[in-house]
DSSP file (Angstrom, degrees, kcal/mol; ACC not computed):
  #  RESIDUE AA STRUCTURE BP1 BP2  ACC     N-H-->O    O-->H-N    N-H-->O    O-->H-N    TCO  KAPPA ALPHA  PHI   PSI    X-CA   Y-CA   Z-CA
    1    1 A X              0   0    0      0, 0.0     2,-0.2     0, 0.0     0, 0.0   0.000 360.0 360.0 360.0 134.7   12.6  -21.0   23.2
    2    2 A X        -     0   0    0      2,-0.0     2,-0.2     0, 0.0     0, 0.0  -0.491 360.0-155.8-101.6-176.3   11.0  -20.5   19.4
    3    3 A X        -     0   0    0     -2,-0.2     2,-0.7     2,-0.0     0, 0.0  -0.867  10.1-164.5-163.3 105.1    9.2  -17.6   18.7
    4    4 A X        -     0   0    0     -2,-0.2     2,-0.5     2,-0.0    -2,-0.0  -0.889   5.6-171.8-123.7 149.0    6.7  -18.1   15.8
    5    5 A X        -     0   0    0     -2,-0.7     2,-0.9     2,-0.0    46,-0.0  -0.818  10.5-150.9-108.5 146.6    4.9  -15.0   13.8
    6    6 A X        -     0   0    0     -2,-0.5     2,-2.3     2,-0.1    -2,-0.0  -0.831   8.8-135.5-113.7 144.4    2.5  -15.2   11.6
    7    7 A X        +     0   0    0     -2,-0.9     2,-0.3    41,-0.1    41,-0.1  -0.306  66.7  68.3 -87.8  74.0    1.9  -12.6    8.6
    8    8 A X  S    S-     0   0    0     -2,-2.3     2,-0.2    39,-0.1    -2,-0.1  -0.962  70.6-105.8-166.3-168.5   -1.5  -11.8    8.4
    9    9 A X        -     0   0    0     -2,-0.3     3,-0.1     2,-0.1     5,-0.0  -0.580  20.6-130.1-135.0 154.4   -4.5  -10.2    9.9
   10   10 A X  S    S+     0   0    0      1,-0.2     2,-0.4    -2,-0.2     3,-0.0   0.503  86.2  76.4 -96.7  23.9   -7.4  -11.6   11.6
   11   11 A X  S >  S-     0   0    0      1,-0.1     3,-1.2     0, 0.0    -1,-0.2  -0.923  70.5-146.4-142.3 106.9  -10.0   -9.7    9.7
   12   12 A X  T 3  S+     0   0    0     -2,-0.4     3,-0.3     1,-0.3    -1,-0.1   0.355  95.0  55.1 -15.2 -51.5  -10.6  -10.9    6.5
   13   13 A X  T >> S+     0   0    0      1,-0.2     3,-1.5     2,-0.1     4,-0.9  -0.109  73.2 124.3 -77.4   1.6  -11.4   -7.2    5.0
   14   14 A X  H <> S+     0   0    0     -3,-1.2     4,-1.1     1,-0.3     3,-0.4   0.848  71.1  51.3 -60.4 -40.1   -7.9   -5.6    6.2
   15   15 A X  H 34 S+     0   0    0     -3,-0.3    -1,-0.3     1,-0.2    31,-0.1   0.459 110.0  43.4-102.6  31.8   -7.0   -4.6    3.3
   16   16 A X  H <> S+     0   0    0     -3,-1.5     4,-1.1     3,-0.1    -2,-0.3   0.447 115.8  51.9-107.3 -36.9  -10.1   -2.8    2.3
   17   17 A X  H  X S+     0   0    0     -4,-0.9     4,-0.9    -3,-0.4    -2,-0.2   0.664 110.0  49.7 -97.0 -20.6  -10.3   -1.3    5.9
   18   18 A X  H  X S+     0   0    0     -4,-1.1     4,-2.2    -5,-0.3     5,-0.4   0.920 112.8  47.3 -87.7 -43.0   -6.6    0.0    5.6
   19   19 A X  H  > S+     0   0    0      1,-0.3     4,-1.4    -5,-0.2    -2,-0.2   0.935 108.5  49.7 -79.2 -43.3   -7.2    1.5    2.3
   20   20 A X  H  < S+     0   0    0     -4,-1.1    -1,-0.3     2,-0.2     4,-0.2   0.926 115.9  44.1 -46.4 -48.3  -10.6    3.4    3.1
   21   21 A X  H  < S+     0   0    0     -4,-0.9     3,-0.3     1,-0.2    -2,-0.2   0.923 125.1  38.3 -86.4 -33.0   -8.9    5.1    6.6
   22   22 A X  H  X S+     0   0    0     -4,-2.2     4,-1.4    -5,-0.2     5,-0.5   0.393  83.0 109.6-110.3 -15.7   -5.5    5.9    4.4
   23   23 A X  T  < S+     0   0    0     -4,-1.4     4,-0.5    -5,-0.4    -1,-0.1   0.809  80.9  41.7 -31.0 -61.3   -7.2    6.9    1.1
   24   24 A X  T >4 S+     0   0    0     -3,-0.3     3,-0.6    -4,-0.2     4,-0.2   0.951 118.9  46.8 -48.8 -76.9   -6.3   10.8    1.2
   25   25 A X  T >> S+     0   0    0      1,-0.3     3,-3.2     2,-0.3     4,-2.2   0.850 113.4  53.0 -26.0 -83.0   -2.4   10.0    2.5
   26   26 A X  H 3X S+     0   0    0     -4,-1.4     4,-1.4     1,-0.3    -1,-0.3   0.741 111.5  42.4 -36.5 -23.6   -2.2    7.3   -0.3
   27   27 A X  H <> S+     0   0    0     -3,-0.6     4,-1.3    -4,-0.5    -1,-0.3   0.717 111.6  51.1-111.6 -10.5   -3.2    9.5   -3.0
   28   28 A X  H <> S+     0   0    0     -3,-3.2     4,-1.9    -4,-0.2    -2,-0.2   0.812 113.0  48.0 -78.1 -57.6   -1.2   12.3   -2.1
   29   29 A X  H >< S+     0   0    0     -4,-2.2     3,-0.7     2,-0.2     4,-0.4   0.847 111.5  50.1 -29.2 -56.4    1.6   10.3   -1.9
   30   30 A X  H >X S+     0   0    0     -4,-1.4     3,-2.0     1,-0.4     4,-1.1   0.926 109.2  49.3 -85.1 -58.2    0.9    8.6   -5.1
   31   31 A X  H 3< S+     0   0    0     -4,-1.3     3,-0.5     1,-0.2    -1,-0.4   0.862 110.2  53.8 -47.6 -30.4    0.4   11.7   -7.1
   32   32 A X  T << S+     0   0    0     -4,-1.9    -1,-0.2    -3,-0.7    -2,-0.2   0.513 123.0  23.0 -67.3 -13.6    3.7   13.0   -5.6
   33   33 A X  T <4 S+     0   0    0     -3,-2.0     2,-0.2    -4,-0.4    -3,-0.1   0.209 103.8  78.2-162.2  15.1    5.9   10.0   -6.7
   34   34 A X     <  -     0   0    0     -4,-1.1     3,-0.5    -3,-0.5    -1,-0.3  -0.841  68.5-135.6-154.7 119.8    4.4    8.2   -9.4
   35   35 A X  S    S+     0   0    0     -2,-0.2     2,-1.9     1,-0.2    -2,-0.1  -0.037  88.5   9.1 -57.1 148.4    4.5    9.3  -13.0
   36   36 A X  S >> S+     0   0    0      1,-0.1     3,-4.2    -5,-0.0     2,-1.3  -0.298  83.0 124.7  82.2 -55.8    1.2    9.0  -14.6
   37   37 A X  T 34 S+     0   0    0     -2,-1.9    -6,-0.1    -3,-0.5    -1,-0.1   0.370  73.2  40.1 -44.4  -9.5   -0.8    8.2  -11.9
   38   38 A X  T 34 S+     0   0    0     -2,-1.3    -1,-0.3    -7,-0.1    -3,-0.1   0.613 120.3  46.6-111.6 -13.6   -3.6   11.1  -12.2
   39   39 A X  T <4 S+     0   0    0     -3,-4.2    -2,-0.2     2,-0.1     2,-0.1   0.871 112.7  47.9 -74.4 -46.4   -3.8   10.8  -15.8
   40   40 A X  S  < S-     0   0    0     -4,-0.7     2,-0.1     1,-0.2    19,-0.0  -0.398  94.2 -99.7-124.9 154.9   -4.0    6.8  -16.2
   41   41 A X        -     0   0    0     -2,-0.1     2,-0.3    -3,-0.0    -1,-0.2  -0.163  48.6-153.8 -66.0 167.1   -6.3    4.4  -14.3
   42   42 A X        -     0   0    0     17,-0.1     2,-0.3    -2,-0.1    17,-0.2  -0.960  12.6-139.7-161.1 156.9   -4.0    2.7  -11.2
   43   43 A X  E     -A   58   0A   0     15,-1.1    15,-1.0    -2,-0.3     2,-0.4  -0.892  10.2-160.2-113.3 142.0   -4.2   -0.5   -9.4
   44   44 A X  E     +A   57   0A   0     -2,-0.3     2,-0.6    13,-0.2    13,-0.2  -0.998  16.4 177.8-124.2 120.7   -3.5   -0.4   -5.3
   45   45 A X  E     -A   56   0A   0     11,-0.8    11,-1.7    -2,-0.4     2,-0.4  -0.956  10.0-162.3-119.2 109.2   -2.6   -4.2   -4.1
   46   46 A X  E     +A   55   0A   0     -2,-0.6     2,-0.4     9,-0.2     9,-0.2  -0.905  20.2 153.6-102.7 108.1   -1.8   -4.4   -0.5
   47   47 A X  E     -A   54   0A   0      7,-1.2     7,-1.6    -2,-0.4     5,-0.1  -0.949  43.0-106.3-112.7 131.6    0.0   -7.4    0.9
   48   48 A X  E     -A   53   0A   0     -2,-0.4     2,-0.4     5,-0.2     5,-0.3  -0.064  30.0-178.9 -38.1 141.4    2.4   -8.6    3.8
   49   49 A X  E >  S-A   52   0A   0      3,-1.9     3,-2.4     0, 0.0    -1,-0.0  -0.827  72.4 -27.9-174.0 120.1    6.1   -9.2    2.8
   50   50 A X  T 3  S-     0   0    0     -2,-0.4     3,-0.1     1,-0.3    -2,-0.1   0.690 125.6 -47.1   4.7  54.9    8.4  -10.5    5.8
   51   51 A X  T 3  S+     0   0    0      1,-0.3    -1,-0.3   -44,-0.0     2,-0.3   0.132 120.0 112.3 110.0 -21.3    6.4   -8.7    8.5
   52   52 A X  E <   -A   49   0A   0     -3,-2.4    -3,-1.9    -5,-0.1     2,-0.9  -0.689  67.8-133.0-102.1 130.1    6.3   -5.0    6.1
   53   53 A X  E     -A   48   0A   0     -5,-0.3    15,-1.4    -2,-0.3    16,-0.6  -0.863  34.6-168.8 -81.6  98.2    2.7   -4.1    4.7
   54   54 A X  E     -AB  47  67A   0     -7,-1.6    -7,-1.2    -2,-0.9     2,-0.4  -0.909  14.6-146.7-107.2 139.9    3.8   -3.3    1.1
   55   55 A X  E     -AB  46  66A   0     11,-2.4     2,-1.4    -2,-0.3    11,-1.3  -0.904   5.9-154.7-103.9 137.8    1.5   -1.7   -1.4
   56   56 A X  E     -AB  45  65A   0    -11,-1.7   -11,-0.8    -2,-0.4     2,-0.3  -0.843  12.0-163.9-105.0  87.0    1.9   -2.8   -5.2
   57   57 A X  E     -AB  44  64A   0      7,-2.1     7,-1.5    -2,-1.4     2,-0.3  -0.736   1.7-162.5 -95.5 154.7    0.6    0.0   -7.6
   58   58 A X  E     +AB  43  63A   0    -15,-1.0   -15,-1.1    -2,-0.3     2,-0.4  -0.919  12.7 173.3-139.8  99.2   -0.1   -0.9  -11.2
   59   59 A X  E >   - B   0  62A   0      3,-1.3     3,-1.3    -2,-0.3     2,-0.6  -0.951  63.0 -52.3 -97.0 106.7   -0.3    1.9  -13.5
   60   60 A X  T 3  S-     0   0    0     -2,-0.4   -18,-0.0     1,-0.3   -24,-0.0  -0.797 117.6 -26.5  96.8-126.2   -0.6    0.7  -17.0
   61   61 A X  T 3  S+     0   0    0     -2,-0.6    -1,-0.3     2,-0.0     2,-0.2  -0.098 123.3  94.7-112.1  43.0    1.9   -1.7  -17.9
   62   62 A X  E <   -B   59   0A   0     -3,-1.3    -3,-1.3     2,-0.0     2,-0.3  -0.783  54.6-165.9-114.3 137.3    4.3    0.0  -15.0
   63   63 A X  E     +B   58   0A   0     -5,-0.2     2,-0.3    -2,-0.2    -5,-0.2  -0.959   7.9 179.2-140.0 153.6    4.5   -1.4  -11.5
   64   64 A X  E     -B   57   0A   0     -7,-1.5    -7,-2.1    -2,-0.3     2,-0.3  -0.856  13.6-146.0-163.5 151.1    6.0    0.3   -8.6
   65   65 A X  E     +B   56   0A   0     -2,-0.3     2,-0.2    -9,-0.2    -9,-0.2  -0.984  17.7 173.3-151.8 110.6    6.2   -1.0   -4.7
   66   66 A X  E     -B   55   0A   0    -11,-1.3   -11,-2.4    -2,-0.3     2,-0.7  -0.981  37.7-117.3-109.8 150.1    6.1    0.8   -1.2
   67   67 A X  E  >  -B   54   0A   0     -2,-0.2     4,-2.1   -13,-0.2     3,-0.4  -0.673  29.6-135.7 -96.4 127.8    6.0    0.2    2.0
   68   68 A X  H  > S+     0   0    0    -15,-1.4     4,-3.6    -2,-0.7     5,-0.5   0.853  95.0  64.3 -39.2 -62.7    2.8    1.5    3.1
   69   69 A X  H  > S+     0   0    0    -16,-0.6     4,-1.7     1,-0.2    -1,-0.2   0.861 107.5  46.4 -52.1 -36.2    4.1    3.2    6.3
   70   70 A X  H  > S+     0   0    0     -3,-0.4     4,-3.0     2,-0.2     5,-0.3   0.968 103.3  54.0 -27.8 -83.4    5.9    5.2    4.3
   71   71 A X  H  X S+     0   0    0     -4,-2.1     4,-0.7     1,-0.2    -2,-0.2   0.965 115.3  45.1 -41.6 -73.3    3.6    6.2    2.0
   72   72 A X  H  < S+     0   0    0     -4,-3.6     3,-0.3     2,-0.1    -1,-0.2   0.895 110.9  50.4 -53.4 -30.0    1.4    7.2    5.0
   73   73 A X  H  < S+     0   0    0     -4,-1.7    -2,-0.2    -5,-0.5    -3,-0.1   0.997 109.1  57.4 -53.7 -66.0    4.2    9.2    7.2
   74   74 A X  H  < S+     0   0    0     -4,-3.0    -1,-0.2     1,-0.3    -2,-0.1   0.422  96.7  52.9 -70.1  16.1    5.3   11.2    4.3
   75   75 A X     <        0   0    0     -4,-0.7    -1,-0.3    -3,-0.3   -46,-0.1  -0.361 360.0 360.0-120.0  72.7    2.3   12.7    3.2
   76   76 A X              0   0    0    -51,-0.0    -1,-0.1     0, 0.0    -2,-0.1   0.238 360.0 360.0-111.6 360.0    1.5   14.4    7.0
């Protein structure tokens, strides 16, 4: 018996939809754990990476990677 998965979502807009409901969370996180970030303009990139929803911030020329679920648990 296989098993296949696929990584991605079936609505085009997911990562627009994710980032809108998560916005506060994500930005308390991000001030809490990334140098710059309230000073400096920031980039948010959210993509899939072996089944994990990782986000890709880009401050500057500095790039930093979390997994998203994270990022949302720890700022409750």
């Amino acid at each position: 018996m296989y098993y296949l998965f696929l990584s991605t979502f079936r609505d085009p807009q997911w990562n627009v939809r994710i980032l809108t409901r998560y916005e506060g969370k994500i930005t308390s996180f991000l001030e809490a754990n990334v140098p710059g970030h309230v000073k400096n303009a920031h980039e948010i990139q959210l993509r899939l990476e072996f089944g994990r929803l990782m986000a890709i911030i880009t401050v500057g020329d500095r790039e930093f990677q979390f997994n998203v679920c994270s990022m949302i648990e720890s700022s409750q």
